[in-house]
C-alpha positions in Angstrom: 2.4 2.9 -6.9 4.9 0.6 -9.0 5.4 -2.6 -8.5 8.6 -2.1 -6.0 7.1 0.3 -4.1 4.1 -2.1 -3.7 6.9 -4.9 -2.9 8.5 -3.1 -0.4 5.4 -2.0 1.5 4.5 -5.6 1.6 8.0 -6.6 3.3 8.2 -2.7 5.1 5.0 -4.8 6.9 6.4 -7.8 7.3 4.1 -9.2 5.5 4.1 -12.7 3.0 2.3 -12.7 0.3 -0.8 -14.7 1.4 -1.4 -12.3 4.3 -1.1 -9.3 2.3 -3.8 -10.8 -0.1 -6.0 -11.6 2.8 -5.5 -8.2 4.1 -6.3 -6.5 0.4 -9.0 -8.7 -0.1 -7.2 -10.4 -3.4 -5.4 -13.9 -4.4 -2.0 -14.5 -3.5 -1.6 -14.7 -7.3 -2.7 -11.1 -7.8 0.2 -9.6 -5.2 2.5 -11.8 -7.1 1.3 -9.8 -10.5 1.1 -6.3 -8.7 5.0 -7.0 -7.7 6.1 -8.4 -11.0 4.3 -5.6 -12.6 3.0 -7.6 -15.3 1.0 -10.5 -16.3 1.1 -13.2 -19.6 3.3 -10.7 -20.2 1.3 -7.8 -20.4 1.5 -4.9 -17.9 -0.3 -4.9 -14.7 -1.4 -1.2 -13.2 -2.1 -1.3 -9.4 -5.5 0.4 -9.1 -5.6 3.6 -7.0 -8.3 1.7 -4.7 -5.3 -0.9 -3.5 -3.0 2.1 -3.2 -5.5 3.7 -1.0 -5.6 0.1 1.1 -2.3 0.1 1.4 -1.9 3.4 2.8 -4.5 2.6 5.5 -2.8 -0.7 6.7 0.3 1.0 6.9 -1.4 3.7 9.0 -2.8 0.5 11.2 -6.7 0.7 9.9 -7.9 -2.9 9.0 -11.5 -1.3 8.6 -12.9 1.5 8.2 -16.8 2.9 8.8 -16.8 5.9 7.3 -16.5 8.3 10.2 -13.8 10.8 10.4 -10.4 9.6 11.7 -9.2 11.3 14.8 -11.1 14.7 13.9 -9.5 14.8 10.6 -10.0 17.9 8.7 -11.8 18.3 5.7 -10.4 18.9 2.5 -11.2 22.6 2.6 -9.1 22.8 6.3 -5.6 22.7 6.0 -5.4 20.9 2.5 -1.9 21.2 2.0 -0.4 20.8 5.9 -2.4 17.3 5.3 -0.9 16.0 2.3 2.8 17.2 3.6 2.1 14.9 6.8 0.7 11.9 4.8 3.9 12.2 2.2 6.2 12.2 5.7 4.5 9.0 6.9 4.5 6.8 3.6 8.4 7.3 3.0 9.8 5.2 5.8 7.6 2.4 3.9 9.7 3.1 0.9 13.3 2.6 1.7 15.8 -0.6 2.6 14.1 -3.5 1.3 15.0 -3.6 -2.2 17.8 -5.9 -2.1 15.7 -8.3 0.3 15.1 -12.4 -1.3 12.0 -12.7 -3.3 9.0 -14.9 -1.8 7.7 -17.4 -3.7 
């Protein structure tokens, strides 16, 4: 995830920054580094376990408890159909809010 696409899922939520850090389980300060991409300069990777998070609040899970999601299917079943559908859903988050104001 860059640090647009992270932007834009943010806003795609309607989201500020505070509540998305609340949400992630981070500091305000560390959305604002994940969106610049960088910190002191230096660049900042969003970790695949925040991707992951992201995904899920944008699918409308706050928590999870380990049990299977609506009989989901296990990697062996259907492998491919599932990653198809999960590409499908995470686009919409993608597109029309890179021109928006940034939040300070």
């Amino acid at each position: 995830m860059d640090p647009q696409t992270f932007k834009d899922w943010r806003k795609g939520l309607g989201l500020k920054q505070k509540e998305a850090a609340e949400k992630l389980g981070l500091k305000k300060r560390v959305i604002q580094y994940y969106e610049k991409g960088a910190r002191d300069g230096k660049k900042v990777e969003i970790p695949k376990s925040i991707e992951l998070a992201c995904l899920a609040l944008a699918l409308g899970y706050e928590s999870y408890d380990g049990r299977a999601i609506n009989g989901a299917s296990t990697k062996h079943d259907q492998a491919g159909d599932d990653e198809e559908a999960l590409a499908e859903s995470v686009i919409p988050l993608q597109a029309g809010t890179a021109g928006e104001s940034a939040e300070g």
